[in-house]
N, C-alpha and C positions, 0 to 999 in steps of 0.2 A: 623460498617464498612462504610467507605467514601465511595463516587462514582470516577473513576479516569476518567478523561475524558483525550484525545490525540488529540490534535491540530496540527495543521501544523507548521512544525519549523521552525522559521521565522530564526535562522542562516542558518540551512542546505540552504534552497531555497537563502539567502541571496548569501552565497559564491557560488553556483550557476549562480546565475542570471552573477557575477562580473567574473565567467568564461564566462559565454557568451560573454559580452561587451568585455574583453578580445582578446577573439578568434574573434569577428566581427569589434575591434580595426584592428586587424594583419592582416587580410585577405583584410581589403581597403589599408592599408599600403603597402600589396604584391603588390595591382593595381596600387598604386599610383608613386610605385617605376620604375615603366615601364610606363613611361610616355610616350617614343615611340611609345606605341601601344594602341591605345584610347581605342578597342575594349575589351584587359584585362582588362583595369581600369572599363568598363562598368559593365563587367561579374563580378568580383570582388566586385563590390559595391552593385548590384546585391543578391551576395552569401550571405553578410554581415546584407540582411535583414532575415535572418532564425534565426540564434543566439541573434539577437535582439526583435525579436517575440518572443522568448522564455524567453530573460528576464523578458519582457513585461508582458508574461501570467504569468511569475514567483512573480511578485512587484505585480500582481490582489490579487494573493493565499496570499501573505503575509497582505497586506491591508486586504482582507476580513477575515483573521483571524477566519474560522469559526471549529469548531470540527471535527476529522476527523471521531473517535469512542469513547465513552459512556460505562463504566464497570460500573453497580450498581450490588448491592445482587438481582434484581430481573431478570438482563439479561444484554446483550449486544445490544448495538444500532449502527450500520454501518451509519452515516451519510455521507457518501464520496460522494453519488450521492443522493441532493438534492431533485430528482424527483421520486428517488427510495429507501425511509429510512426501513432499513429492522433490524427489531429488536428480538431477537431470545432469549427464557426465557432458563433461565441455565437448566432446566427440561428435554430440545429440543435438548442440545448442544449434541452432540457424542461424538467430538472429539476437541486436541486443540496440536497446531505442531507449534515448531521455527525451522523456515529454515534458513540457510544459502542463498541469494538472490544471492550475487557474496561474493569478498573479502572483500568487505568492507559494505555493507549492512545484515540487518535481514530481513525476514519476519515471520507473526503471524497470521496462518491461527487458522481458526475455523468454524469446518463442525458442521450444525446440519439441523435442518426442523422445518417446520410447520405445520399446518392440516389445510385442504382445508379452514373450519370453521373459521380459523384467518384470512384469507382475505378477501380484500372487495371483490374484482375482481379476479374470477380463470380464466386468460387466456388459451387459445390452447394449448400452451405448458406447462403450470402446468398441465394441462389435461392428455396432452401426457406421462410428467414422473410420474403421478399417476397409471395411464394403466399400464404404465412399470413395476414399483413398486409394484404392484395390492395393493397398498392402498391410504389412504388418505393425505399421505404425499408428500409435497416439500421438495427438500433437496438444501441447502445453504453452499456455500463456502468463508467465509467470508475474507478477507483480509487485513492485518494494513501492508503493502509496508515502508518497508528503503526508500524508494525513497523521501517519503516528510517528514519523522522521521526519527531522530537520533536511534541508535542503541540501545542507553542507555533508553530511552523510551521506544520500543520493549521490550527490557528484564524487565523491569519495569511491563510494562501490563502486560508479561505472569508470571512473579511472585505475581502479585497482585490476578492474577487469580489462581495460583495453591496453593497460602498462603488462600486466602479468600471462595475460591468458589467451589475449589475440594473435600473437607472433609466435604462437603455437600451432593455435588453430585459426590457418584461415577461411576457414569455411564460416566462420561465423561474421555476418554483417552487421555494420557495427555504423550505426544511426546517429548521427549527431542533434547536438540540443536546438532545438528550433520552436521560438518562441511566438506562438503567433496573435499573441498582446503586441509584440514588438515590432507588428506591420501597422496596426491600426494609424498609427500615427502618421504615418509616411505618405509622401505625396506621390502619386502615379507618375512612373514617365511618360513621358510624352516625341 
């Protein structure tokens, strides 16, 4: 069994970024077309730095190309926040759910915990949800967001996980994709 690791998709962010310059293209053009009024053109050019900071932090993600998550046989690794790598052994995991995000994205959640023993550092609030909990457990809600992956990737990961990892461990419940754009439509019975 390979490791599958999930990167940042450098199309998705791509076409992205090229709606932004797009929309901050239009928006100077709207100012620039009322020349009459210096003050629209100001506010306009203005607006037109938001969508361009965004492409901006969009071309960093792409450049830095770095992992977003980490599937081996021995756990999953959430890389998404560099200063907070939280890694969860398939033994720990609970749960694992494809969501529907909107119409056109996925997401791939994955709930499990740790014991107090696998961190370095138990902060006040690991404290506080151990208390809760009355045990020695943190619980973890893990996220791989449509937002910076393509769809086909999502379903990829949770297939690689219910093909590779589940007939392991069955302790882990395993959520199927349930689209709930995909009721609106439908007539009640009757």
């Amino acid at each position: 069994m390979e490791k599958l690791v999930i990167n940042t998709d450098t199309r998705k962010l791509s076409m992205i970024s090229a709606s932004f310059v797009l929309i901050a293209v239009i928006v100077v053009a709207l100012g620039f077309s009322q020349q009459s009024n210096p003050f629209l053109m100001v506010v306009c050019c203005a607006l037109a730095i938001a969508p361009l900071a965004g492409a901006v932090s969009n071309i960093k993600k792409i450049r830095a190309a770095a992992p977003l998550f980490e599937f081996t046989a021995d756990g999953v690794t959430d890389l998404t926040k560099p200063e907070d790598v939280i890694t969860l052994p398939w033994d720990q995991v609970l749960g694992i759910q494809l969501k529907a995000a909107n119409s056109n994205d996925l997401m791939l959640d994955i709930m499990g915990y740790k014991t107090a023993d696998q961190h370095d550092v138990v902060t006040p609030e690991m404290r506080a949800q151990m208390a809760a909990n009355n045990s020695d457990r943190v619980y973890y809600a893990l996220e791989l967001s449509g937002l910076w992956v393509r769809r086909s990737r999502v379903k990829e990961a949770f297939e690689w996980i219910r093909e590779n990892i589940v007939p392991t461990h069955p302790q882990i419940a395993v959520g199927e994709l349930e689209d709930p754009l995909s009721k609106l439509g439908k007539k009640k019975e009757q």
